[in-house]
N, C-alpha and C positions, 0 to 999 in steps of 0.2 A: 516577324523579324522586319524591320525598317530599316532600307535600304535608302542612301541619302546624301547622294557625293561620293567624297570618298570615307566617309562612316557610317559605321554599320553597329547594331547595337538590339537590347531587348527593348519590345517595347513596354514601356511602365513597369520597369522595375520596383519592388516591393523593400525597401528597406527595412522595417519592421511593421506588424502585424497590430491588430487592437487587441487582438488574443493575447497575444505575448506582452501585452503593456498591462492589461487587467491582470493577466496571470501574476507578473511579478507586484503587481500593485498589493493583488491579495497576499501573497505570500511573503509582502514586508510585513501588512497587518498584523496576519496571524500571529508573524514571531513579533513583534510590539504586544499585543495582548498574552502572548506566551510569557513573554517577560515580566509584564505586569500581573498578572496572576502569579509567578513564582517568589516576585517582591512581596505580593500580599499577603501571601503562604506565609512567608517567613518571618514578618511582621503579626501575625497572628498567632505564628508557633512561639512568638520572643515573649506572648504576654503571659504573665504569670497568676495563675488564677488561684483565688483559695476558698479551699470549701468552708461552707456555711456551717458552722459546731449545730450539732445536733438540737433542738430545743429551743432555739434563737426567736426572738421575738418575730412576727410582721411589722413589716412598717405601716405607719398609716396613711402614711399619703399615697399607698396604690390602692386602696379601698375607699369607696364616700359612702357617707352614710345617707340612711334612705331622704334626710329631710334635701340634704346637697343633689340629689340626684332628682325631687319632686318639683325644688326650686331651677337647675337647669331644664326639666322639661317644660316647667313654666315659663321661661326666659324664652326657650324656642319659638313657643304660642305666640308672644309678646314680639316677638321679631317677625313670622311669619306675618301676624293681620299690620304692624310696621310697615314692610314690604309690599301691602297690596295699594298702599294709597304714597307711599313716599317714592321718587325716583331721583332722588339726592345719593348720587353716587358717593360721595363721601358718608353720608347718613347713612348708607346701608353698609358700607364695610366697617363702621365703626361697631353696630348691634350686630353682627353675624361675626363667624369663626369659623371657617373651615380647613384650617391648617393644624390645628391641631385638636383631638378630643381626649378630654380630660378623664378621668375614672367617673363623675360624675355625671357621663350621657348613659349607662347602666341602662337606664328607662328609655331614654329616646331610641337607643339600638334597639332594646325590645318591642318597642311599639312601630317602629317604621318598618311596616310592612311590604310598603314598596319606596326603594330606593330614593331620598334626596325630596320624600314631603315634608318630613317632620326636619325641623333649621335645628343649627348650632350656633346658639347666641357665644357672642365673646364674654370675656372673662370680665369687664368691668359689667355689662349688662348684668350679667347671674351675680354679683359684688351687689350692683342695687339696688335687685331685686330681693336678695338677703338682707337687704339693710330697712326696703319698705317693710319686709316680710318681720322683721324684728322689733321696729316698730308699732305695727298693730296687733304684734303678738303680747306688746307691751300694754299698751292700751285696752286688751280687750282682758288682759289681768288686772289691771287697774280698775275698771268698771265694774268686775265681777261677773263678766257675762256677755256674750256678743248680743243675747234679749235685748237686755236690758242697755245696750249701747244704741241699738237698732229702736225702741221705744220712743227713748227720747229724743232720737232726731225725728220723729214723726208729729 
């Protein structure tokens, strides 16, 4: 007690606590995320879903077929040895992709045995690659024979 003329008083009184301010802090949270959880609720009970008739086809664009999935894992190769001599920040996010993977990384998930070796080339890369890929698939029908392509450049 602090004695001090003629006033008298506690000393350092406590008007509110940091308890008592986190306390109520947390407990506006909670009920803001209470709230929002029961909007979400209710916006997901409002969708109306309908079943799939028995027999319905697949679609194809959630499936690739083996050549689309041999051509992205080739694109990844083609981007990883890219990466090891280019350091064009722009150049490298243009030949890579890691925001989204397509049905067609199938092989590169099964082959990346540890996490983040094997790249996700982007979608215009595996496009080019499909398109070189087309080309000498063309050519080597035209020649009748990759021999016989391979002879006469010798």
């Amino acid at each position: 007690m602090a004695t001090k003329g003629n006033c008298t008083g506690e000393a350092n009184p406590v008007l509110i606590s940091l308890e008592e301010t986190l306390s109520n802090m947390k407990m506006s949270a909670l009920l803001e995320k209470e709230a929002r959880n029961e909007k979400l609720q209710s916006l997901v009970a409002s969708v109306n879903l309908e079943e799939c008739p028995e027999g319905a086809p697949e679609h194809s664009y959630s499936s690739a077929t083996p050549k689309d999935a041999v051509l992205y894992y080739l694109a990844g190769y083609v981007v990883k040895k890219a990466l090891k001599f280019s350091e064009c920040v722009e150049c490298r996010a243009t030949i890579t992709d890691t925001q989204s993977v397509p049905a067609a990384s199938v092989l590169t998930e099964a082959r990346s045995f540890v996490p983040g070796v094997l790249k996700h080339p982007s979608k215009s890369l595996t496009e080019l690659l499909g398109a070189v890929e087309s080309v000498v698939e063309a050519e080597i029908k035209h020649t009748k024979g990759l021999r016989k392509l391979v002879l006469e450049d010798s």
